[in-house]
C-alpha positions in Angstrom: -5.2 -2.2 -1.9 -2.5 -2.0 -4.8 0.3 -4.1 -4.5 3.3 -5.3 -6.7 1.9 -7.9 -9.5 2.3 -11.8 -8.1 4.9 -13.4 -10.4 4.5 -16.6 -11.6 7.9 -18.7 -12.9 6.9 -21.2 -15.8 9.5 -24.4 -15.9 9.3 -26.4 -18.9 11.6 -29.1 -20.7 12.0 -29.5 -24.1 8.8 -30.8 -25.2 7.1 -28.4 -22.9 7.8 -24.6 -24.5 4.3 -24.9 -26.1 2.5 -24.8 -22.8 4.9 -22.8 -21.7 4.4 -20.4 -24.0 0.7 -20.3 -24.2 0.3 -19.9 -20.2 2.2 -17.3 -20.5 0.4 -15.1 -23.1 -2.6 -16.4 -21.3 -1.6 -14.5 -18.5 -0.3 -11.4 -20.0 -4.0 -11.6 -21.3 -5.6 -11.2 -18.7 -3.2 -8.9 -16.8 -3.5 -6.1 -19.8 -7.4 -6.8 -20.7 -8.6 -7.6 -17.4 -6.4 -6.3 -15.1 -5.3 -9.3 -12.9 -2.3 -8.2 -11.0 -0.8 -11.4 -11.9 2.0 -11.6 -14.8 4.3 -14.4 -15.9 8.5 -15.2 -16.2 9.7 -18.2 -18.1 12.5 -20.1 -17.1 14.5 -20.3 -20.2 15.6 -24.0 -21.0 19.5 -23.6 -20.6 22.0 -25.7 -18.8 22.6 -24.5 -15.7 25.8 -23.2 -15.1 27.1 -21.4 -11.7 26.2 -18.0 -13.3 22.7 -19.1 -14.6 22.0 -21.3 -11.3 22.7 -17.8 -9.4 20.3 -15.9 -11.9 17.6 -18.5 -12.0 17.6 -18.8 -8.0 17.3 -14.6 -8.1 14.3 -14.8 -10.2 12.8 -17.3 -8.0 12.9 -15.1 -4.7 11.0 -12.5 -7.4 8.5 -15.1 -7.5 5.3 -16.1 -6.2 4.1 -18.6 -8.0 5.3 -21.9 -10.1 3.9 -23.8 -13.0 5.9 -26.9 -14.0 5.2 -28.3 -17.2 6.8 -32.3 -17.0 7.2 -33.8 -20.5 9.2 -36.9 -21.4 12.8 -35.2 -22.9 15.3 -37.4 -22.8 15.8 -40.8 -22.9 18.2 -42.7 -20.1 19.7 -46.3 -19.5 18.1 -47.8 -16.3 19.2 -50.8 -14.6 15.4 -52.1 -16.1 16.5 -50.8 -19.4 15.6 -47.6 -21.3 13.5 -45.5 -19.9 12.6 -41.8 -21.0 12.8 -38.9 -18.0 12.4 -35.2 -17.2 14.8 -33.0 -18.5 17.1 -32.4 -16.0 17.2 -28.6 -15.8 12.9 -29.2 -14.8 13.8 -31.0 -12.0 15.9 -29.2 -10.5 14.6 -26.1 -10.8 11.1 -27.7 -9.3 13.6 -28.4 -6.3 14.7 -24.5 -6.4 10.9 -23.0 -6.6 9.8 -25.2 -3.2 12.2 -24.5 -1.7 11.7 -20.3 -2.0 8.4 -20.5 -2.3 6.8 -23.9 -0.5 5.0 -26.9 -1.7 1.9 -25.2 -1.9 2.9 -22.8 -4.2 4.0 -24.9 -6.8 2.0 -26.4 -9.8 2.8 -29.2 -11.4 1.2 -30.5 -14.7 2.3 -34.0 -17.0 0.9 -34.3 -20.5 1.8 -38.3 -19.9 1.5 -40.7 -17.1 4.3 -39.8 -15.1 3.4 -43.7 -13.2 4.1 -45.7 -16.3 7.0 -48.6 -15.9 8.5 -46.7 -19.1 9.7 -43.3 -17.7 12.0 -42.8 -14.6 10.5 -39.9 -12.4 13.0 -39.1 -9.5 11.8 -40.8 -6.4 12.0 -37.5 -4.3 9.2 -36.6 -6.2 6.6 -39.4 -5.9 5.3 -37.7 -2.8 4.5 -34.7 -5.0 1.2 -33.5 -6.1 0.9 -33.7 -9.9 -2.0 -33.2 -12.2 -2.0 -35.5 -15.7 -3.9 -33.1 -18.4 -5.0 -34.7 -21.8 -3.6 -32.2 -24.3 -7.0 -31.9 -26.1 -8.3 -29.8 -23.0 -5.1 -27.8 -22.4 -7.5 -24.8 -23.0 -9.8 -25.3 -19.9 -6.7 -26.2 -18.1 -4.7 -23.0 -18.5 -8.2 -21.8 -17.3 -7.9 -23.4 -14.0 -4.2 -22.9 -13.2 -4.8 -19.0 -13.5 -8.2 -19.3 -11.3 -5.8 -21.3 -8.6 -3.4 -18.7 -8.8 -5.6 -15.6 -7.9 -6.7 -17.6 -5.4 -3.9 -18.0 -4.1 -3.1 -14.3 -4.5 -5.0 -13.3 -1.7 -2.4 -15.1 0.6 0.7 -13.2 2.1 3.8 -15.1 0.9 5.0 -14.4 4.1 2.3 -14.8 6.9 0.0 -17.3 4.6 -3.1 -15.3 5.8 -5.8 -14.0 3.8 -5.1 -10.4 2.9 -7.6 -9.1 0.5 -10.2 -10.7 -1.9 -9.1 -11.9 -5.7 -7.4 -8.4 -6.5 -8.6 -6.7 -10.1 -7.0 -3.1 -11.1 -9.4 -2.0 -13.6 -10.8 1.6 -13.7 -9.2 2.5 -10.3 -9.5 6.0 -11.2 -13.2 5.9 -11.9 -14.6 3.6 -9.3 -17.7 4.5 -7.0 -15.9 2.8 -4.2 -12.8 1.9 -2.7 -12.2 0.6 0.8 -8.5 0.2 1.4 -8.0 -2.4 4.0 -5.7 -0.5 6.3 -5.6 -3.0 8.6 -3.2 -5.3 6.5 -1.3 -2.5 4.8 2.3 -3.8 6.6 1.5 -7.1 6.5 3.5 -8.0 3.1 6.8 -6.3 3.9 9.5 -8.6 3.4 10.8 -10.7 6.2 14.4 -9.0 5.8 12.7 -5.6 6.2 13.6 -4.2 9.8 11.0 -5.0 12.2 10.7 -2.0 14.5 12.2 2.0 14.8 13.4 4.3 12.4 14.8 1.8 10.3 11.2 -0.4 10.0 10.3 3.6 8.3 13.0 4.2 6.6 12.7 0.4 5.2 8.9 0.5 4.6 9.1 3.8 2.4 11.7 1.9 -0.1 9.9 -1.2 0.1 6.8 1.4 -1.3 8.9 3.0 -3.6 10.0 0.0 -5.2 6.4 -1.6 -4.6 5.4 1.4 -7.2 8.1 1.6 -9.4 7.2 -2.2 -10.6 3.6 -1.3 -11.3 3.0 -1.3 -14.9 0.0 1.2 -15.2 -0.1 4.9 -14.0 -3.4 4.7 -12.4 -2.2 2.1 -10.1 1.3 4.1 -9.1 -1.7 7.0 -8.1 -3.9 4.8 -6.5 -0.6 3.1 -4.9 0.6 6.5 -3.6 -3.3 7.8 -2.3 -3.6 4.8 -0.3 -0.4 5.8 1.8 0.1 9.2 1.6 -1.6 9.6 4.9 1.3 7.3 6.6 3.7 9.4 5.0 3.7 12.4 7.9 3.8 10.1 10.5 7.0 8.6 9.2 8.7 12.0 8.7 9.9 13.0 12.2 13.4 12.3 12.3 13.6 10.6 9.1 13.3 14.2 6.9 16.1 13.3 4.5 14.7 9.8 3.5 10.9 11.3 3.5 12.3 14.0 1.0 14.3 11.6 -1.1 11.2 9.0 -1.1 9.1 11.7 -2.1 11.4 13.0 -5.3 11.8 9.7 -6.3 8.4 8.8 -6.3 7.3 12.4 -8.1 9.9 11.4 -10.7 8.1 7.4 -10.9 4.8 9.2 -11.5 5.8 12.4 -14.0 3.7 11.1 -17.0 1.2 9.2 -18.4 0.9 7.1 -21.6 -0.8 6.8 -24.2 -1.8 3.8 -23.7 -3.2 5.2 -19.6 -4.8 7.7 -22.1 -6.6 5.6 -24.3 -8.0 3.4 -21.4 -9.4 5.9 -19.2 -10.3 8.0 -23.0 -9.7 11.1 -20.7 -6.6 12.7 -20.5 -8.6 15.8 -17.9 -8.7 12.8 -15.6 -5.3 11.7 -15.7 -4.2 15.6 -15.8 -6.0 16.0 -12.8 -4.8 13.2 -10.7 -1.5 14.1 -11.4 -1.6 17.7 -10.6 -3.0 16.7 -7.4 0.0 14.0 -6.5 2.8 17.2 -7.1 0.7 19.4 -5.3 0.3 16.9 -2.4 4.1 15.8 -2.5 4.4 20.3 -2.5 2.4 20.3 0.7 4.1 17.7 2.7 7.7 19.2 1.6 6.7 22.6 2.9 5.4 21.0 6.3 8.2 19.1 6.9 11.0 21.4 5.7 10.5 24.2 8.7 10.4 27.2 5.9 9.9 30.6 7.7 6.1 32.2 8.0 6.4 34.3 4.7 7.6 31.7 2.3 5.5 29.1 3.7 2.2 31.6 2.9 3.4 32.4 -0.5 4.3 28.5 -1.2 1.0 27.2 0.1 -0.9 30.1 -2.2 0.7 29.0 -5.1 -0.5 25.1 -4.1 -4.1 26.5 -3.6 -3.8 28.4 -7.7 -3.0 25.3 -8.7 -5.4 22.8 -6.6 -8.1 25.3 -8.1 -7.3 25.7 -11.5 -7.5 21.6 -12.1 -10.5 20.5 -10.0 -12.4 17.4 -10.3 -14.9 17.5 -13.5 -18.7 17.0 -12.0 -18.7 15.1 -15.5 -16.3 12.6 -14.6 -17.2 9.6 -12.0 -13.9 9.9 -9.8 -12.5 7.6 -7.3 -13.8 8.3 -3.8 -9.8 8.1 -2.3 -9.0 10.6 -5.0 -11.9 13.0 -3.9 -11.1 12.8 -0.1 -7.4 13.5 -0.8 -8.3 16.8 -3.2 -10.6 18.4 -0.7 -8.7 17.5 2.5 -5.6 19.0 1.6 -7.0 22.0 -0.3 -9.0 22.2 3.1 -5.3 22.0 5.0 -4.1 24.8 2.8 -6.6 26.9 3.6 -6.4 26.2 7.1 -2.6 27.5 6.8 -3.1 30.3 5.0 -5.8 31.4 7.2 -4.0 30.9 10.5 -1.2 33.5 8.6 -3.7 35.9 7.0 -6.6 35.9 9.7 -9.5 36.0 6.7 -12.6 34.2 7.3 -12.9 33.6 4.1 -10.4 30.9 4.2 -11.3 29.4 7.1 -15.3 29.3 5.5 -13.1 27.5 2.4 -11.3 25.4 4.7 -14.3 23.9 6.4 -16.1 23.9 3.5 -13.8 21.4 2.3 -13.4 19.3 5.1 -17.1 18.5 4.9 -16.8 17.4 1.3 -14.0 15.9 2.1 -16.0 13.7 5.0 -18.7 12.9 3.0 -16.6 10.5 1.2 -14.9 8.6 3.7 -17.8 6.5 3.6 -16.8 5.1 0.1 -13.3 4.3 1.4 -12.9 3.3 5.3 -12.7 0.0 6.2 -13.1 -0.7 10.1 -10.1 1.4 11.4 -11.5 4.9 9.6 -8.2 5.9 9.3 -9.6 8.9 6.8 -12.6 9.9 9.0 -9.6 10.0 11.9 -8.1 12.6 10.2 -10.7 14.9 8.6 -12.7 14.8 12.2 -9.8 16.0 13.3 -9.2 19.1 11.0 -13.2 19.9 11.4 -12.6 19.9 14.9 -9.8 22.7 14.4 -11.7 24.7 12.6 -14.9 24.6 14.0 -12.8 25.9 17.0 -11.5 29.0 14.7 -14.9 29.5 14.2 -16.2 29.9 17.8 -18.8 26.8 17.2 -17.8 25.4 20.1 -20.6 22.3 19.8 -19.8 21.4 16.4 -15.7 21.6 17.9 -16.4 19.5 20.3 -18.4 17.0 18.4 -15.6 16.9 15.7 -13.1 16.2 18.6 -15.4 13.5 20.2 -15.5 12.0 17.1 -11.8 12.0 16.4 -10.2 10.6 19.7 -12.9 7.8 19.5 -11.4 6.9 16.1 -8.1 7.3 16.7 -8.0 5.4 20.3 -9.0 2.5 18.0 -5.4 3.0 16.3 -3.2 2.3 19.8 -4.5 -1.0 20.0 -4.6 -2.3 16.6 -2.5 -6.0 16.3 -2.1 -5.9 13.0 0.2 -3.1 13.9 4.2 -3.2 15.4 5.0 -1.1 18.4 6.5 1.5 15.7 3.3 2.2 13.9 1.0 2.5 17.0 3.6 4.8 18.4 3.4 6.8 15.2 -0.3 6.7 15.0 -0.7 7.7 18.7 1.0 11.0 18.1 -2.4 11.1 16.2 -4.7 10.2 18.9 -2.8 12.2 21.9 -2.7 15.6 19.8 -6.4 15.4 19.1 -6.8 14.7 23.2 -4.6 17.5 23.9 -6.1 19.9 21.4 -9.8 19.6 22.8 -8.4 20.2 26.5 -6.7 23.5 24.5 -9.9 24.3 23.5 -11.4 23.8 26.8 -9.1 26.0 28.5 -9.3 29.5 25.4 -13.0 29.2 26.0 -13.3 28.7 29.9 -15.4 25.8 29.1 -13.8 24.0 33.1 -11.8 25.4 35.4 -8.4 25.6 36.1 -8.0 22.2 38.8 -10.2 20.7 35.7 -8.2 21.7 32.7 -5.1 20.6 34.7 -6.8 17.1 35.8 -7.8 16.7 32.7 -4.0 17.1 30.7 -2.7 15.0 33.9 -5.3 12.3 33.0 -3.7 12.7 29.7 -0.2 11.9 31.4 -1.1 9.6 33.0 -2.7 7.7 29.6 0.8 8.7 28.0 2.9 6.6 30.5 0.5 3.7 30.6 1.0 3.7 26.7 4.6 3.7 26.9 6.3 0.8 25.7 10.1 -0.2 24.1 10.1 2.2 21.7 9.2 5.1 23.6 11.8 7.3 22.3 9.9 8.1 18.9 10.5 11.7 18.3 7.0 12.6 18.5 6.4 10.9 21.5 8.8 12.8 23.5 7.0 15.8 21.7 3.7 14.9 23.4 5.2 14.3 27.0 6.6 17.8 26.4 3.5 19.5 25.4 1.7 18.2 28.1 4.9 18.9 30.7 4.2 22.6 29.4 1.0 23.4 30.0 0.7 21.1 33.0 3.2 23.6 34.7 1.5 27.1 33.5 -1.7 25.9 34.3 
């Protein structure tokens, strides 16, 4: 998955800018040719005033990562005599990055032997791990330090698990596959992000936008944004007004392209494409979520569908699987809508025409909790009921509440996204009893067994935050049709 670069601070003395300096454009190398999600910050060398202390201390909590570079700067009068020390600015900003960041995180290279009776090393840090280099191989060093640190990038800062393997952005747009591990996508937030409710929502979507804003390319912002737009629903209930202003800010984040996105992907059809598909997307979930009447909503989503039509994917162009899945799945949804307005079969053909495509490449992009097949099963399922194929419907469904019952139980998750995501799960259960009713496929004592069993699933689910809007809105759906039935 795409996240914010790892940062790494560089510390250097005096003698030190040199290494400094070439670590840095070592990195920057490899973050612009290779695309490493990695980039470097240099701690200027500057006494350290309150100001600067305050500054310095900000950019470490921006930090992931430090490199020290230890030289012998300045010379000091010793109870054994003259001796010649780290620059004091090195040393305590050492102190500074282990604290925010830990021990472990911390690199810290001598060009001298740092054990010599000639230079004074504090004694807080003899117990400190430091690696001697011989200048002549500072080369293959530099080599090493960056190979440490993507290791190390696969870490949480926060949790110190594994979260993903060595990350690399390149041709994200253009890849054959892409499996977004959905099971870790929270598991990076912040510790003073809010833990649970409306706020934990309200918190994560910031935390995204920000997340995006910091990203230096355009095809990771897209990638960024397709990897979560499917989270983004289940976060609107109740939270409209932040939804809307997370989704303008982010449109504005993602307006244009460079030309330097251009002349990497040497395809500006591509980049045009993906980005008429992101304002589109953003158009779709505005409509759904702002309650416009019938009519408007018709003529809105038509003018979404011109659009969507008029810049489809080029059968010349290799295209990212996630970007694929998202076109045809909402192009499917739109469809669906206008269809369920207009009563023409023509759409709903369309609709499930595109649902299929659409399904065909979760394959490329699922990771263990099929979060994409979840959804397009789902939206097969309605429209195989439209249709009257009541076998395929009921397959679809099958399928769907077998996916999504996965979602209720998954740890990785708080109590506020398995709430979220079991709106999901009980909709789709609810929907196939619908079904089961229009079409007398049971009886009456079974249709209203069968939506108690579904109660009766709801309480046991219940938990602390119960009082999620679209919970309540499940308990009152069932309530309904328990009583007419």
């Amino acid at each position: 998955m795409i996240h914010r670069y790892k940062s790494v601070s560089i510390v250097y003395g005096g003698n030190g800018k040199k290494y400094a300096n070439t670590l840095s454009k070592k990195i920057d190398k490899i973050s612009n040719e290779e695309r490493y999600p990695i980039q470097a910050k240099i701690i200027n060398e500057k006494i350290l005033t309150c100001e600067l202390l305050n500054s310095v201390m900000d950019l470490f909590k921006q930090c992931d990562f430090c490199v020290a570079f230890l030289t012998k700067d300045d010379s000091c009068l010793t109870e054994h005599g003259n001796k010649m020390r780290l620059r004091q600015n090195v040393v305590f900003e050492i102190g500074m990055a282990m604290i925010q960041m830990g021990r472990e995180r911390c690199i810290l290279l001598s060009d001298f032997d740092y054990k010599a009776p000639d230079f004074d090393l504090p004694t807080d840090m003899n117990g400190l791990e430091i690696l001697q280099f011989d200048v002549n191989n500072l080369e293959n060093l530099l080599d090493d330090v960056i190979n440490k640190l993507l290791e190390l990038s696969q870490y949480s800062i926060f949790s110190e698990t594994k979260l993903y393997d060595i990350p690399k952005y390149d041709n994200l747009l253009t890849r054959n596959e892409y499996f977004i591990d959905y099971e870790n996508l929270f598991s990076d937030r912040p510790l003073s992000l809010a833990l649970e409710g409306k706020d934990f929502f309200n918190d994560t979507l910031m935390h995204w936008l920000h997340e995006c804003e910091s990203l230096p390319h355009y095809d990771e912002k897209c990638i960024f944004l397709f990897e979560r737009i499917g989270f983004i629903p289940a976060f609107s209930l109740g939270n409209i007004p932040v939804t809307i202003n997370f989704l303008d800010n982010f449109e504005r984040t993602i307006q244009h392209y460079s030309l330097q996105d251009k002349k990497y992907y040497n395809n500006s059809d591509l980049l045009d494409f993906v980005n008429n598909l992101i304002h589109c997307v953003f158009e779709y979930i505005r409509i759904q979520i702002d309650n416009i009447n019938n009519t408007t909503a018709v003529r809105e989503h038509k003018l979404l569908l011109t659009r969507l039509l008029s810049n489809s994917p080029n059968k010349n162009i290799n295209i990212n699987p996630l970007i694929s899945t998202i076109y045809y799945n909402y192009l499917g949804l739109i469809y669906l809508r206008i269809y369920r307005r207009e009563h023409n079969e023509r759409d709903l053909g369309n609709a499930n025409s595109c649902f299929l495509k659409a399904l065909n490449y979760t394959n490329a992009i699922d990771s263990s909790m099929r979060i994409w097949a979840g959804f397009i099963n789902y939206n097969l399922a309605r429209v195989s009921c439209e249709c009257n194929d009541l076998a395929a419907s009921e397959h679809y469904f099958t399928m769907a509440i077998m996916i999504r019952s996965k979602w209720l139980n998954e740890n990785k998750y708080n109590i506020t996204v398995r709430n979220a995501l079991s709106f999901e799960y009980f909709i789709a259960r609810i929907n196939q009893i619908d079904m089961w009713r229009r079409f007398n496929l049971k009886t009456p004592d079974e249709i209203r067994l069968e939506y108690s069993y579904v109660k009766k699933e709801l309480d046991q689910y219940s938990d602390i935050d119960n009082k999620l809007d679209k919970l309540i809105s499940i308990r009152q759906m069932l309530d309904e049709r328990i009583q007419r039935d």
